[in-house]
C-alpha positions as CSV (number, residue, x, y, z in Angstrom):
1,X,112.3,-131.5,70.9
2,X,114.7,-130.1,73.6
3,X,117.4,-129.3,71.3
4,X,114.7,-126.5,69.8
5,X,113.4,-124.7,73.2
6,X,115.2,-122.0,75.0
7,X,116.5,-122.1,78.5
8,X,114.4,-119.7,81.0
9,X,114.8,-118.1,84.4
10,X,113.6,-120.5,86.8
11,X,113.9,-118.1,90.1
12,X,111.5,-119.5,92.4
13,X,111.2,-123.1,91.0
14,X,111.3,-126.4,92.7
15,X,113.5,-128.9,91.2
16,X,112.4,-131.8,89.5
17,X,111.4,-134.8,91.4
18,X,113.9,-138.4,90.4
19,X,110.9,-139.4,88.8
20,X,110.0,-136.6,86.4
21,X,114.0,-136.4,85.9
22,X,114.3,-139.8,84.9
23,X,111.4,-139.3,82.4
24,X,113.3,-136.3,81.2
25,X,116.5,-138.0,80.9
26,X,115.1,-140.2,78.3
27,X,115.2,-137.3,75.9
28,X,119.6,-136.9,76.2
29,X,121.3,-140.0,74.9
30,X,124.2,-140.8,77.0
31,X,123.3,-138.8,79.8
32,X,123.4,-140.7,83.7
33,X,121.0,-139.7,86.5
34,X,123.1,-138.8,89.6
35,X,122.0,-141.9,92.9
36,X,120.5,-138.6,94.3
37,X,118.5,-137.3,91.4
38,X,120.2,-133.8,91.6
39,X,122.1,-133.6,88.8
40,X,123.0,-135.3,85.1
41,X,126.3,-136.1,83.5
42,X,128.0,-137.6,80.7
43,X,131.7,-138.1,79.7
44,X,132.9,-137.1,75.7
45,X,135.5,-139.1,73.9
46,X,137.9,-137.9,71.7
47,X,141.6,-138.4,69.4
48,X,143.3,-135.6,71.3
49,X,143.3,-133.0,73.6
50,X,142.5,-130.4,71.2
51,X,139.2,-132.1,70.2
52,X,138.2,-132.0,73.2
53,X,139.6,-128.3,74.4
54,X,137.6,-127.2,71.0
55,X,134.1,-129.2,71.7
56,X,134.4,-127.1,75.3
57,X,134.5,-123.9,73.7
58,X,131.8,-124.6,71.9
59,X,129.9,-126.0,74.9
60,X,130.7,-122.4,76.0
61,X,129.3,-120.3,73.5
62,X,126.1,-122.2,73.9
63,X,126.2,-122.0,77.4
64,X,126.4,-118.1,77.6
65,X,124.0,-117.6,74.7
66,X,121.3,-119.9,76.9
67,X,122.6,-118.3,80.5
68,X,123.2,-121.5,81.3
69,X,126.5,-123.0,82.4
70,X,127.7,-127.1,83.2
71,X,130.2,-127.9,85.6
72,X,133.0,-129.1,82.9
73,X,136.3,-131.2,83.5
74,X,138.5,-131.5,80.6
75,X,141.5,-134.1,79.9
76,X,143.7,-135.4,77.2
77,X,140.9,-137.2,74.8
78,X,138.1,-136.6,76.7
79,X,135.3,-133.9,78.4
80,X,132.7,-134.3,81.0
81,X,129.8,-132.0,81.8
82,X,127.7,-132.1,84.7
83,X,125.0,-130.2,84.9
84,X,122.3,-129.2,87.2
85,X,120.3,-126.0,88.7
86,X,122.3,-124.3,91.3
87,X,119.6,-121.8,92.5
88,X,116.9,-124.7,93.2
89,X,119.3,-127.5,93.9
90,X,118.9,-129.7,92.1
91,X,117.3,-130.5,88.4
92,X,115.3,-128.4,86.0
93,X,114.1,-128.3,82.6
94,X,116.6,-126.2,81.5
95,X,119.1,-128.6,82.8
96,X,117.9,-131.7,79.9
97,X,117.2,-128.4,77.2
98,X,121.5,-128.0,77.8
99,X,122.2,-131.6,77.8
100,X,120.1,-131.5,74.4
101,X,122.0,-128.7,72.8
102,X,125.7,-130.5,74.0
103,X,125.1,-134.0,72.6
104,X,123.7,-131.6,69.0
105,X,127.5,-130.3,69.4
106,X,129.0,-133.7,70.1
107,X,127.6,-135.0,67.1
């Protein structure tokens, strides 16, 4: 389960093909496969602003504890998180092992 593993350095990496990201993706309910394969996102609903502002923070604390840090946009009533590798360019493992750990947040 991705929610359970640890994100590691991936210095030196290639990214993962569309393919082997699409298999990933079906471990992260919700989640949509950029057309170019290089990165994953999904949109958060919620009442209010403050939901939302709160459910970032927490994306936060989980994103410094694992070194690794989506792209967020936040709104009245909603959040969105992209995520992807920036050293390799595109998708890794540790990528889907975040999207994991936000939708266990979201829940």
């Amino acid at each position: 389960m991705l929610a359970q593993k640890k994100c590691v350095p991936c210095k030196g990496a290639t990214a993962l093909t569309r393919e082997q990201a699409k298999e990933m993706l079906a471990q992260v309910s919700g989640w949509e496969l950029s057309a170019d394969g290089k990165n994953i996102r999904r949109h958060f609903k919620f009442h209010d602003f403050l939901s939302a502002l709160a459910f970032v923070s927490k994306v936060g604390g989980v994103a410094e504890i694992e070194g690794h840090h989506p792209d967020i946009m936040l709104g009245w009533g909603y959040a969105e998180c992209m995520m992807w590798t920036h050293d390799i360019g595109g998708l890794h493992e540790n990528d889907f092992i975040m999207a994991s750990k936000i939708n266990a947040l979201y829940s």
